[in-house]
N, C-alpha and C positions, 0 to 999 in steps of 0.2 A: 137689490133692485137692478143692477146690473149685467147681471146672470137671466134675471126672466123676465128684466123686460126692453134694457137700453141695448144690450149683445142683439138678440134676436130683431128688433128693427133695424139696427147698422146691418147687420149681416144678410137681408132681404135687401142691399142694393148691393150692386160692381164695388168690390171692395177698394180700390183707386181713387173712386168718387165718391164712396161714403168716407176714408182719407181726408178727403182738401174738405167734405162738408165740416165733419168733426176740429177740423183745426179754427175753418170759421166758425164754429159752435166753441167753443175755447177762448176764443178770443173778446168772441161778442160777449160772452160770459161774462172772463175775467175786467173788459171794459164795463159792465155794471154792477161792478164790485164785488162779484162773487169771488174772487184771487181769496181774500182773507176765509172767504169760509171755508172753499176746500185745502188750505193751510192748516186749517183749526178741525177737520175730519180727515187728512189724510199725513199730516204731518208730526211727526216726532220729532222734537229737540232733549237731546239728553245726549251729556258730555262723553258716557260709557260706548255711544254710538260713532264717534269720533273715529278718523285712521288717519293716521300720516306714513304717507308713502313718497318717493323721491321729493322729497322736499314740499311737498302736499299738504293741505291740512282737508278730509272730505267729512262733512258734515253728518255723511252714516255713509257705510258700505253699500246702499242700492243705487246703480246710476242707470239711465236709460242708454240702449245702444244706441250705435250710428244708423243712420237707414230712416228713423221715426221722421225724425225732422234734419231731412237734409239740407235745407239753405239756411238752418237758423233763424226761422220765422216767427217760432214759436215758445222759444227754449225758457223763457222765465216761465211765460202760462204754465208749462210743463212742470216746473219744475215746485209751481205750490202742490201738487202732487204726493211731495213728499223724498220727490231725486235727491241723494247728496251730490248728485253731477249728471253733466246732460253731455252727451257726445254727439256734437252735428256734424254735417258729412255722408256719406262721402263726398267731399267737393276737389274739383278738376279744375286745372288753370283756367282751359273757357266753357263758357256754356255750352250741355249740350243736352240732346233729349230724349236721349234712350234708346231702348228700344221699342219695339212697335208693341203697340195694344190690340190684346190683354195683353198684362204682363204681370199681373200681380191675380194667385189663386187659392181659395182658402180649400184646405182639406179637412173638413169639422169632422170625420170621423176618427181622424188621428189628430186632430187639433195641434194643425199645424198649417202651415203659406210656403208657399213657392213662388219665389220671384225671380223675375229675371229685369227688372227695370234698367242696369245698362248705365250706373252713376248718371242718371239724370240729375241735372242743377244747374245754378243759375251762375256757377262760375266762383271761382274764387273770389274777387272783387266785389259782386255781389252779399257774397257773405259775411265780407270785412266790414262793410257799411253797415250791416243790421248790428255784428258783434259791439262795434263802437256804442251803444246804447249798453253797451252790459260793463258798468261804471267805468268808462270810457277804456282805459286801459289793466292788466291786469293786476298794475301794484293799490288799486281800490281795493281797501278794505272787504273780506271774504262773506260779510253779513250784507253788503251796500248791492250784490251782484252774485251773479247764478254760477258755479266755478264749472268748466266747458269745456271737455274735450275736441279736437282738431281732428276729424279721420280725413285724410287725404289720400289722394289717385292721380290715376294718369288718363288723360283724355283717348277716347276708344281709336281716332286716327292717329296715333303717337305710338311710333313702333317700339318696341321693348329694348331698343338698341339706344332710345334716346329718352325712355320713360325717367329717368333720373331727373333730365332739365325740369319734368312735369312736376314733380314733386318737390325740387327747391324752389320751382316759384312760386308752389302753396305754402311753401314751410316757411319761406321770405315774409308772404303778405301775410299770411294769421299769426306771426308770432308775437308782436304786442296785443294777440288779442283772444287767445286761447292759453288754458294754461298747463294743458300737457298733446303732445301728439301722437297721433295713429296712424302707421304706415300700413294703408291696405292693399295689398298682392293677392289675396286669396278670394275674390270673389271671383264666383263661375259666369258671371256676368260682361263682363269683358273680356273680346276676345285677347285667348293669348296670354292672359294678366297674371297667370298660377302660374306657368314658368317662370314668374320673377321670385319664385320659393325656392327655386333652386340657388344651391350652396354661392357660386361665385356672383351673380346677378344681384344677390340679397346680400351677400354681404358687403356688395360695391356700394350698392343702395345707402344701405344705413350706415358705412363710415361715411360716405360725402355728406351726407345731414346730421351726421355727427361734426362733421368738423367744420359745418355751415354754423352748425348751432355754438360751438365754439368763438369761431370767429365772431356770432354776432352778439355774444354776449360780452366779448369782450372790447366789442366796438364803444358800447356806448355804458356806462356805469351804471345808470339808471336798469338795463337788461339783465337775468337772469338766463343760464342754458333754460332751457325747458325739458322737462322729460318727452324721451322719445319711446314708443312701444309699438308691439310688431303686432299684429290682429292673422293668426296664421287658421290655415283651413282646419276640418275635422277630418278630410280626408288623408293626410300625409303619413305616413309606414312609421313604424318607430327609427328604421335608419334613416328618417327625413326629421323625427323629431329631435334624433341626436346631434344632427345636423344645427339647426335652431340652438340649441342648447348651445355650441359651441361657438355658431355665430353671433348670439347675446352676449356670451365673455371674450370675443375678439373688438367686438363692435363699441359696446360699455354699454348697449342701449339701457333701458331702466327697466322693464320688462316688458312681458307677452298677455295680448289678447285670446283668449280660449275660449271658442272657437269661433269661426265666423259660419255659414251655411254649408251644407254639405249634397254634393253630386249626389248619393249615396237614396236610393228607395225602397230599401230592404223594411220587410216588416208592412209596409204602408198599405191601407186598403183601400181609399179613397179611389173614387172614379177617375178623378183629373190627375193623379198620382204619374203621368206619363208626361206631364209637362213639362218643357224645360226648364232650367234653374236652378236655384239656391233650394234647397228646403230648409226651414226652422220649425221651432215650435217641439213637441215632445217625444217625437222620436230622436230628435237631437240630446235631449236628453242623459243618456247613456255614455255615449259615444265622447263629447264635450268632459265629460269629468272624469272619462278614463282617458286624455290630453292632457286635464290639468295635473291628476292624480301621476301622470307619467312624468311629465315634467319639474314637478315640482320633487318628485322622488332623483329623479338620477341627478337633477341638476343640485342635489342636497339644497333646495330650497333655495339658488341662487341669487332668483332675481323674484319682483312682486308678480303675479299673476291673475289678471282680473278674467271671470269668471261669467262665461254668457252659454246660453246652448238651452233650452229647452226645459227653461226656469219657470213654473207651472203654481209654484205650491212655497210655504217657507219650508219645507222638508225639500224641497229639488233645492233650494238655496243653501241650507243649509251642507247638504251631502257636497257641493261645492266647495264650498268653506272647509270643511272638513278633509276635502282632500289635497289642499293646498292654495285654494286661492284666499285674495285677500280681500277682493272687493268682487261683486257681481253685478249684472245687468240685464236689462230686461227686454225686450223686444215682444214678440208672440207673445209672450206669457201677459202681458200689459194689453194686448187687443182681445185677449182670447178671457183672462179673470177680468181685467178692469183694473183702477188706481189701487181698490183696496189691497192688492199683491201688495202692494210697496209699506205697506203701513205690518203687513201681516209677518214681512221677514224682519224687518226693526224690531218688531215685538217680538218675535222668535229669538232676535238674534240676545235681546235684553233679559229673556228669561232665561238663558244660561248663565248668565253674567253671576 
């Protein structure tokens, strides 16, 4: 039903505004107690579906990326879907709103988007406020509350000289209230913001939030560090990915996000194909799991690798998996198939079992 009839009406409006309709259609939903149904249609529990990863426990390996639901407005509705984790974000110390509209383009003949939205959000603080409803903090019991990744940035007038302060004072304010983080450099959406992939800026970056996160864990006894993870582009050479590799075992981080959107328009036939941006969705596809497959090879399997890029099908999931990661996520592939993706890679992932 979603393929021929609920895709085709959303996609007949401004894909931005048929966005904010769909989250209020979500919402007003699960307010009339539809939450349990699509739980009971889209969700799998079974203990085989389980991963623990940096001190982790994720209820199954599909989580949704950051981008969906940036301010955290929506992350439990989301997550009767069928998510074993929801990752909101990207969020900035202060509000801010983007870039100018359009900013968001679908290319249905490569079945894929191009955004350039520009970390629009309502701010750090903002989102501390909505998280504190996700059982208040994060030593609530993992069944009572939705488990939530943190992707965090640096606000677009915050020159790359001083991005650091932007990111410990996200890392400060979500950390009783996320329970692992994303350091995001690699969106083409900010300017400037992929120079912070380079070698010494990145790894000044993730020791100060290493040793932030140190410090605040052993401030208070009640605190755990939190895992830290790096969300790196699809674009970077293999002497930039070796790079990374070397900066993950300088830094201790816990692992890397593979990949985030790519400059990159090869292949693409779509008319809007010239827009600026991010592109996702299934040209991404390829590209993304010869990142993870690369990483996960030289780095001998170092560190965990969660797995996003142009995840379409549980056969795109799976060739993921297969090449080194350990958890996957979804973005495009979730606007483009629908919720049932998420139920379709659980079930994939449990027939090899």
């Amino acid at each position: 039903m979603y393929k021929t009839i609920i895709r085709p009406l959303f996609f007949s409006f401004d894909p931005e505004k048929i966005h904010h309709f769909t989250f209020s259609l979500i919402r007003s939903f699960n307010k009339m107690g539809f939450g349990s149904i699509f739980r009971s249609i889209y969700k799998i529990e079974n203990p085989k579906l389980e991963r623990e990863l940096f001190g982790l426990k994720f209820p199954n390996p599909v989580g949704l990326a950051a981008g969906f639901d940036k301010d955290a407005k929506l992350y439990k509705e989301l997550s009767n879907f069928g998510f074993g984790f929801i990752e909101i974000g990207t969020v900035t110390p202060k509000a801010q709103p983007g870039n100018d509209k359009p900013r968001l383009f679908r290319l249905r003949e490569d079945a894929a988007i191009i955004n350039r939205m520009g970390f629009n959000n309502g701010g750090v603080e903002e989102a501390v406020e909505r998280l504190k409803a996700n059982g208040k903090v994060v030593s609530t019991p993992l069944n009572d509350r939705v488990l939530i990744g943190g992707n965090i940035g640096k606000n677009k007038v915050t020159p790359n000289e001083e991005a650091v302060k932007d990111y410990v004072i996200c890392f400060e304010a979500l950390f009783d209230y996320v329970d692992y983080f994303v350091v995001n450099v690699s969106s083409p959406n900010t300017p400037n913001l992929r120079a912070l992939q380079e070698k010494k800026p990145l790894t000044d970056l993730l020791q100060t939030l290493q040793d932030r996160n140190n410090e605040m864990s052993l401030r208070a006894q009640s605190r755990s560090r939190k895992p830290i993870l790096l969300k790196i582009a699809p674009d970077l050479t293999d002497e930039q990915l070796l790079d990374i590799i070397e900066i993950v075992a300088t830094t201790k981080i816990d692992g890397v996000i593979a990949t985030n959107t790519t400059i990159s328009r090869k292949g693409i036939s779509s008319e809007n194909k010239k827009e600026m941006g991010g592109l996702s969705g299934k040209p991404l596809n390829k590209r993304a799991t010869e990142v993870i497959r690369f990483l996960s090879e030289k780095s001998n399997k170092a560190f965990p690798i969660i797995g996003v890029g142009g995840i379409h099908s549980a056969e795109d999931a799976m060739e993921k998996l297969d090449a080194g990661a350990s958890l996957v996520q979804l973005y495009t592939g979730f606007i483009y198939e629908g919720p049932g993706l998420v139920k379709e890679i659980n079930k994939a992932i449990l027939k090899r079992k």
